[in-house]
Structures are given as structure tokens and as C-alpha cells.
C-alpha positions as CSV (number, residue, x, y, z in Angstrom):
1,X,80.0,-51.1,-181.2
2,X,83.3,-50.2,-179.4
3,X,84.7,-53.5,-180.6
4,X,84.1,-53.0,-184.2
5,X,85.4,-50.0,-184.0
6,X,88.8,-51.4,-182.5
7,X,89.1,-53.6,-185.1
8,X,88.5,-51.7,-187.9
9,X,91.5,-49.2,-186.6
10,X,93.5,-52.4,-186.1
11,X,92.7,-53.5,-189.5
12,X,94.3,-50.1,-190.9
13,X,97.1,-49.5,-188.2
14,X,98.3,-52.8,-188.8
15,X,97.5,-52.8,-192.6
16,X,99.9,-49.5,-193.1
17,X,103.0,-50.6,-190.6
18,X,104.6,-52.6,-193.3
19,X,104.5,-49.4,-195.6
20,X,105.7,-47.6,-192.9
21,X,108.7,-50.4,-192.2
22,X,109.7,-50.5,-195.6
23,X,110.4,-46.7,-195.8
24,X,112.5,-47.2,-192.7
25,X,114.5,-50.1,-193.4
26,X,115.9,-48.3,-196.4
27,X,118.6,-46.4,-193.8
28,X,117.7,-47.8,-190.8
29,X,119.0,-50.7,-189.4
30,X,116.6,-53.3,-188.4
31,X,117.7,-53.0,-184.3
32,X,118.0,-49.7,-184.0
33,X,115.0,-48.8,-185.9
34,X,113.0,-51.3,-183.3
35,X,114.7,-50.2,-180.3
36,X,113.4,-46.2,-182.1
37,X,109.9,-47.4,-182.3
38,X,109.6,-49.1,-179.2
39,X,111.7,-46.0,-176.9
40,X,108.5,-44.0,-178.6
41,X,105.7,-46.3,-177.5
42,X,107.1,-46.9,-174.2
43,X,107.2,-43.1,-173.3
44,X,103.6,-42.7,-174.1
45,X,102.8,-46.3,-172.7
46,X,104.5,-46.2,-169.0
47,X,103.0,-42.2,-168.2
48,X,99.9,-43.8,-169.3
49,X,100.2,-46.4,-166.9
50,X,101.4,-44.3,-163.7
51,X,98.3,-41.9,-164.6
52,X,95.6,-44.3,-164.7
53,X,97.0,-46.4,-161.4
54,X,97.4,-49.5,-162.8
55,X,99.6,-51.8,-161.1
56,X,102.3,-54.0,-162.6
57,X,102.0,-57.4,-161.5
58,X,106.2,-59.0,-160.5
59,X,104.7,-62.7,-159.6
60,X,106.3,-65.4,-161.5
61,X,103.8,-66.1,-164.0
62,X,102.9,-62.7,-164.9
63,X,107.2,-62.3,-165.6
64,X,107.5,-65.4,-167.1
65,X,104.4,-64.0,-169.7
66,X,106.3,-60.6,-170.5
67,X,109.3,-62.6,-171.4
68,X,107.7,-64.9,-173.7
69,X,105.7,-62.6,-175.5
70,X,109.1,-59.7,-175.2
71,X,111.7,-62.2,-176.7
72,X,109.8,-64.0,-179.4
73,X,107.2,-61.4,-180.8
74,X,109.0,-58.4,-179.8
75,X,112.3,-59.6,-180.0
76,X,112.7,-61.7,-182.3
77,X,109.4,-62.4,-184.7
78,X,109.7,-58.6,-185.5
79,X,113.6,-59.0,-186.1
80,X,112.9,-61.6,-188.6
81,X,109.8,-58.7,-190.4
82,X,112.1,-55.8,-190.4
83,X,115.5,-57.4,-191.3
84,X,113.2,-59.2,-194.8
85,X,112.0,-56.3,-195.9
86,X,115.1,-55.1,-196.9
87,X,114.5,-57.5,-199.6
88,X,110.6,-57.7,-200.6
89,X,107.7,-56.0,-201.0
90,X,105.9,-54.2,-197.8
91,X,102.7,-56.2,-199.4
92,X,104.2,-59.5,-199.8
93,X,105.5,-59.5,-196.2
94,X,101.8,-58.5,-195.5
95,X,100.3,-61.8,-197.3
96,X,103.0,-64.6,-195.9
97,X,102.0,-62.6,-192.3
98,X,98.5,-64.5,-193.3
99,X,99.7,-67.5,-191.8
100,X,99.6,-66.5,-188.5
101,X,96.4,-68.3,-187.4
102,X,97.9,-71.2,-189.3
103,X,101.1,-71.9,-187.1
104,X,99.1,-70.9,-184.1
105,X,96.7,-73.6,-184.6
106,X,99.9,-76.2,-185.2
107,X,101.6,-75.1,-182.2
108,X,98.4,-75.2,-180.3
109,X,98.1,-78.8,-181.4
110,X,100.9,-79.4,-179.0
111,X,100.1,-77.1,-176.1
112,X,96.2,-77.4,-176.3
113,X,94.6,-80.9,-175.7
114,X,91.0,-79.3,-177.0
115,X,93.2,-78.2,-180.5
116,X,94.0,-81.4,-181.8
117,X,94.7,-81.4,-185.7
118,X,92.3,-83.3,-187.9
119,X,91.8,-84.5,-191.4
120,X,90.1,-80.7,-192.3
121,X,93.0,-79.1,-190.8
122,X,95.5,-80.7,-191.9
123,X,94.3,-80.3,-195.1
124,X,93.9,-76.4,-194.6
125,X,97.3,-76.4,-193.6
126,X,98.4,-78.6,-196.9
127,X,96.8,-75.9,-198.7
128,X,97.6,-73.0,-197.1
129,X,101.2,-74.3,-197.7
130,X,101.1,-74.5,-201.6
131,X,99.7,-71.0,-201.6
132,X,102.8,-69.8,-199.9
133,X,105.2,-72.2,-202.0
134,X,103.1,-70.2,-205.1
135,X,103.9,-67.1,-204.1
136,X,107.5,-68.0,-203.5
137,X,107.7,-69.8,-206.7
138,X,106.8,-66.3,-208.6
139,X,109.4,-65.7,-211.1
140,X,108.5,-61.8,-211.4
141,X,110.1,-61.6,-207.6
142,X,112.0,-64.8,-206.9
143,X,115.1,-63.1,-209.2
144,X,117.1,-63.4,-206.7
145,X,118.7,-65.6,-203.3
146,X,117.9,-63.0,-201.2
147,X,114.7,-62.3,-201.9
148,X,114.0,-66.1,-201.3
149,X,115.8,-66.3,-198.5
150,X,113.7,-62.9,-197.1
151,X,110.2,-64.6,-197.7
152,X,111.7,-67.5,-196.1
153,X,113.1,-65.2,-192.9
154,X,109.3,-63.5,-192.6
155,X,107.9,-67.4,-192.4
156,X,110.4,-67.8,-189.8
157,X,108.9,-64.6,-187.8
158,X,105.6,-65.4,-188.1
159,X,106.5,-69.1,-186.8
160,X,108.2,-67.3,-183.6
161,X,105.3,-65.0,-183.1
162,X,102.9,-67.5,-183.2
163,X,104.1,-69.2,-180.1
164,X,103.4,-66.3,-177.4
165,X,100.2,-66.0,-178.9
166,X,99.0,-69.8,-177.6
167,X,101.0,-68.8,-174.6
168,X,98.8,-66.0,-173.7
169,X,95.6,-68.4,-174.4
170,X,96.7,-70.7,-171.7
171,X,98.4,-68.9,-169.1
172,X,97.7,-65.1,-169.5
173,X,93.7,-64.8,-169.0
174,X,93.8,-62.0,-166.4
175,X,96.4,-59.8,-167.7
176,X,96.1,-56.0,-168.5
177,X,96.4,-55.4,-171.9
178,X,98.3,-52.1,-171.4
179,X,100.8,-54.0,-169.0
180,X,101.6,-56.8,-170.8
181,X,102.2,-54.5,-174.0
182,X,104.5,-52.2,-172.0
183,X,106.6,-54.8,-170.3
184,X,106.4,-56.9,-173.4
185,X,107.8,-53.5,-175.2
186,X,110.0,-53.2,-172.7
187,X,112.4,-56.4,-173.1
188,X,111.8,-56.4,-176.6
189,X,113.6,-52.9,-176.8
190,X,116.2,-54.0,-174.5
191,X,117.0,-56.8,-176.9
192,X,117.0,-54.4,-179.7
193,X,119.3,-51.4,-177.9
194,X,121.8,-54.0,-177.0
195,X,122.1,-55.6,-180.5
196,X,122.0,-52.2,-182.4
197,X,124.8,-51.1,-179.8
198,X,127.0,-54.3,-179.5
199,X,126.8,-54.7,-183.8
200,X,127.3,-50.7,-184.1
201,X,124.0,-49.5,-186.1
202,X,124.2,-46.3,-184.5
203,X,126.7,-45.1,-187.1
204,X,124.4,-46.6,-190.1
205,X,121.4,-45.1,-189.0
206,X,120.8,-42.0,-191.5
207,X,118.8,-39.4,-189.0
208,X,116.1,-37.6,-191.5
209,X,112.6,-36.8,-191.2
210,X,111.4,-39.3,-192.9
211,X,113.2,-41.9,-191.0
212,X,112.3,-40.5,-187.8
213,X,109.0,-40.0,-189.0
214,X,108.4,-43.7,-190.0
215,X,109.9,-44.9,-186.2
216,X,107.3,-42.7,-184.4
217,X,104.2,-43.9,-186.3
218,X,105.5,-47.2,-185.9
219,X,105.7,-46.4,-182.3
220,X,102.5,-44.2,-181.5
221,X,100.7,-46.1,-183.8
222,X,102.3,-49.6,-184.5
223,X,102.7,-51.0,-181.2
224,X,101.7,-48.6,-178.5
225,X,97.9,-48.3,-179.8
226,X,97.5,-51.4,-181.9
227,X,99.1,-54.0,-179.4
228,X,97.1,-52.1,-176.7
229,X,94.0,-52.7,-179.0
230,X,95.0,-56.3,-180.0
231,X,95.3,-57.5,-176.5
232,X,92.4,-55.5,-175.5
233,X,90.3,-57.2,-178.3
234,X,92.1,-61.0,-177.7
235,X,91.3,-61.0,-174.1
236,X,87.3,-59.9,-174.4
237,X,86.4,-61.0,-177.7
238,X,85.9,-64.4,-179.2
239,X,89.4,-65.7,-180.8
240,X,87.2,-65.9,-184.5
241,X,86.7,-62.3,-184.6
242,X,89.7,-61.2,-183.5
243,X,91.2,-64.3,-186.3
244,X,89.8,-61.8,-189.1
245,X,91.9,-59.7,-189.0
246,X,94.0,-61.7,-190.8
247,X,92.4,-61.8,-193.9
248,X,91.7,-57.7,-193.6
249,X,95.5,-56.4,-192.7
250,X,97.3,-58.3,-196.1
251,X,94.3,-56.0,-198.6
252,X,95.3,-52.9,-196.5
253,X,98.6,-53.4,-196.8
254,X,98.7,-54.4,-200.9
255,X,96.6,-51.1,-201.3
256,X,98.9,-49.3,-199.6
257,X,102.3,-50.6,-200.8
258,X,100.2,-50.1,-204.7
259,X,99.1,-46.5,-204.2
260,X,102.4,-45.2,-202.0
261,X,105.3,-47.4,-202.8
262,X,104.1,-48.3,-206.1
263,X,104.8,-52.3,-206.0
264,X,103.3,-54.7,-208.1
265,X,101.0,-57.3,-207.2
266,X,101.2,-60.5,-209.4
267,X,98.6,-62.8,-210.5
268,X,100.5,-65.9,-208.5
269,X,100.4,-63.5,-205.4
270,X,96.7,-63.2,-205.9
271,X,96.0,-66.6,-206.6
272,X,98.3,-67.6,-203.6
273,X,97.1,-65.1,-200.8
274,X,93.4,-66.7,-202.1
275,X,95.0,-70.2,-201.3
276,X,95.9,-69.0,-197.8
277,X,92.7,-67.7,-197.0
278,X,90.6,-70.4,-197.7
279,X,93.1,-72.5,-195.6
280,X,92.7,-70.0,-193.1
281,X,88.6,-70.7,-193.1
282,X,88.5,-74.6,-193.2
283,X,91.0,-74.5,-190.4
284,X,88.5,-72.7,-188.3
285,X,85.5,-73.8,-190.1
286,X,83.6,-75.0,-187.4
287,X,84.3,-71.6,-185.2
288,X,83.0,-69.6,-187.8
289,X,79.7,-72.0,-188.8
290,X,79.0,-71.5,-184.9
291,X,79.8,-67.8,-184.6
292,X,77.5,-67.2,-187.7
293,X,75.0,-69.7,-186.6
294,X,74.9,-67.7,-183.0
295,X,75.0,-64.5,-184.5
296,X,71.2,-65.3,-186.6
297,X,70.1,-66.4,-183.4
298,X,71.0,-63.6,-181.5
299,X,69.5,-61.2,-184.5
300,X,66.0,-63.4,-184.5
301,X,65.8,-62.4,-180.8
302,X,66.4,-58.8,-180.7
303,X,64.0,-58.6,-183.6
């Protein structure tokens, strides 16, 4: 029951972040309003940490897996989220984030021997592809280079964040989820400080309320609790459940970005984001079939 429950509060954390970005980024540069969030989750995170006695592991491996997963999902798949939605739509970043299992399964193909692509996937992947190339086809946003080139800069930070993710399949299974988001937080930020220094954001950055107010959800809320949730979930739970998410955070989000930020949601975004999904489900068609299949044996039992 506890697991549900993570999810579904992952589902909506994750869901309303891109809201919550896109209020930001309108005075806020994109390194200094990551290095904002992160300062916030790290203050809560590391307390947290010292209280409960949990020990950070220094071995090579466990270093090694803070640095992959600080430097491309912290560093620089999020750089690639924030600095696009200066461009597009909180929701449309939402739906081309759908393709995260996607290039996780690809670059699996290459990292793990029991992921091999085959004719079903590669065919998910074919049309998981067209869906995106719909959405970015859409005339009522493509009016512009830059908001092409920001759909294409999103693909490009889901890509990088895809990578850590296979990384912790194969070489993190006994890390704390709290750690690992902490230290992970940590370099990320570092990255982030010294960009928004070196480039001089600090002199952009418009301090208000509602700025502020947008960095520390994103920071409580964002990536303190969520990542802490996600790795929590991705380290008990089977890879399909955790997978659904996915298909959940993208409706959230268009809800959200609807009702607050009043964007518009086109019939080639529909008919695209539907695209992905289904690629999304014959790519792990077989996971699901056996998660179904165990879950009505597992019912017949306790009944």
C-alpha cells in the first residue's frame, strides 16, 4: 500500500514541476535557478541524513555512481529542461519527457546483454519516433526556430538522463536512495553554482516571491522528496511499475499547464503523446503481459 502511495505523490510532484519551472524560467536563469532549487533540497536532505545515521559510502563505485547520475541527470539533462522552456509549453516538455523509457531501453541495448532490441521494439521505437516528429511538425507551435530548436534541446535532456538511469540498473543495486540523491544533488549544484557564477546570472536573476517561491517547491518538493521517492521506488519495485509513471506525469502536467498557465493543447499533441504511449507499451510488452499475468495469479490465491 506504501508503494502506491509513493507513486501516486510522484505522479503529481513530478506532474506539477514543469508548471512550476516554467514560472521560474521567466526571470530566472536556467543555472542559477538549479543551483536555487538544489541549495534548498540539499539543506533539508544532508540534516536528514546526519539525523537518521546513515553513512555515506567514499568507495570507488559508489563515487563513480554519484558522478554519473550528478553530471548527466542533474547536471546536464535538467540544464537541457530548464534552458527549453524558455521557449515551449510546461506540457509539451511534459509529453517529449515520455520518451524516457524509450532511450533507456536503446541505451540499455548496449550496456545490457538481457536488453537486446528486437523486431517489436524497434518498431515501438519507429513509432514512438513519428509521434514526436508529429508533435514537432505542429504548425500552431512550430512558428518559430527556437521553439524547434527547444523541443529538440528537451530530446536532448531526456537522451542524457536516460543514461544514469541504466547505470544505476547495473552497478548501483545497494545504494541508499537518500544518499545517492543528496550526493547526486550535490555535484549537480556545484555544476550549476559555477556556471551561473562564471556566465554572471546572479545579476539576471529577478529576486520576487514568486520566483523564490517556484525554486523552493522545486527544491522541497521536485527533487529532495520525489528523487528520494523515485529511487526509493526503482530500487524495491519492479522496473514496469515504476515505468508508469511515464504515461501518468505528461496528463498531470497538461492539466496543470491548461488550468494555471492557460496553454493550449493541440489535436497533433494529442494524437502524438497517444503515438508515444503505445510505443512506450509494445516496447515493454512482454513486462507488462507478465506483471498482469502474475498479478491474477497472485489475486486467485489471496481469494
Amino acid at each position: 500500500m506504501i508503494k502506491y502511495l509513493q507513486f501516486l505523490i510522484l505522479c503529481l510532484i513530478w506532474g506539477t514541476t514543469y508548471a512550476a519551472i516554467k514560472i521560474g524560467s521567466e526571470s530566472t536563469p536556467p543555472m542559477l535557478g538549479l543551483a536555487i532549487r538544489y541549495a534548498i533540497a540539499l539543506s533539508l536532505l544532508f540534516p536528514i541524513i546526519k539525523l537518521t545515521g546513515r553513512k555515506i559510502p567514499l568507495d570507488k563505485a559508489s563515487v563513480k555512481l554519484y558522478i554519473v547520475v550528478g553530471i548527466f541527470s542533474m547536471g546536464l539533462s535538467y540544464l537541457c529542461t530548464y534552458w527549453s522552456m524558455n521557449f515551449i509549453p510546461s506540457s509539451l516538455s511534459s509529453i517529449l519527457w515520455a520518451t524516457f523509457p524509450l532511450f533507456s531501453g536503446i541505451i540499455a541495448n548496449f550496456m545490457l546483454p538481457a536488453e537486446n532490441l528486437n523486431l517489436r521494439r524497434l518498431s515501438s521505437i519507429i513509432l514512438a519516433t513519428i509521434g514526436v516528429v508529429l508533435i514537432l511538425s505542429d504548425q500552431q507551435l512550430i512558428f518559430s526556430a527556437e521553439i524547434l530548436v527547444g523541443c529538440l534541446v528537451v530530446i536532448l535532456g531526456v537522451i542524457m538522463g536516460s543514461f544514469p538511469n541504466v547505470y544505476i540498473k547495473t552497478h548501483g543495486e545497494n545504494f541508499d536512495p537518500m544518499v545517492l540523491t543528496a550526493m547526486s544533488l550535490a555535484i549537480g549544484g556545484t555544476i550549476h553554482l559555477t556556471g551561473a557564477l562564471i556566465s554572471g546570472q546572479f545579476t539576471e536573476m529577478s529576486w520576487t516571491i514568486r520566483n523564490i517561491g517556484a525554486a523552493a517547491y522545486l527544491g522541497i518538493f521536485g527533487s529532495a522528496a520525489a528523487f528520494f521517492i523515485y529511487y526509493s521506488l526503482l530500487r524495491k519495485t519492479e522496473v514496469v511499475k515504476v515505468s508508469f509513471v511515464t504515461f501518468l506525469t505528461p496528463i498531470v502536467a497538461s492539466m496543470v499547464g491548461i488550468v494555471f498557465l492557460h496553454e493550449i493543447i493541440t489535436l497533433k499533441e494529442i494524437v502524438g503523446i497517444l503515438m508515444i504511449f503505445s510505443g512506450l507499451f509494445i516496447y515493454d510488452f512482454m513486462k507488462y503481459y507478465r506483471y498482469i499475468g502474475n498479478f491474477k495469479t497472485r489475486r486467485r490465491v489471496t481469494v
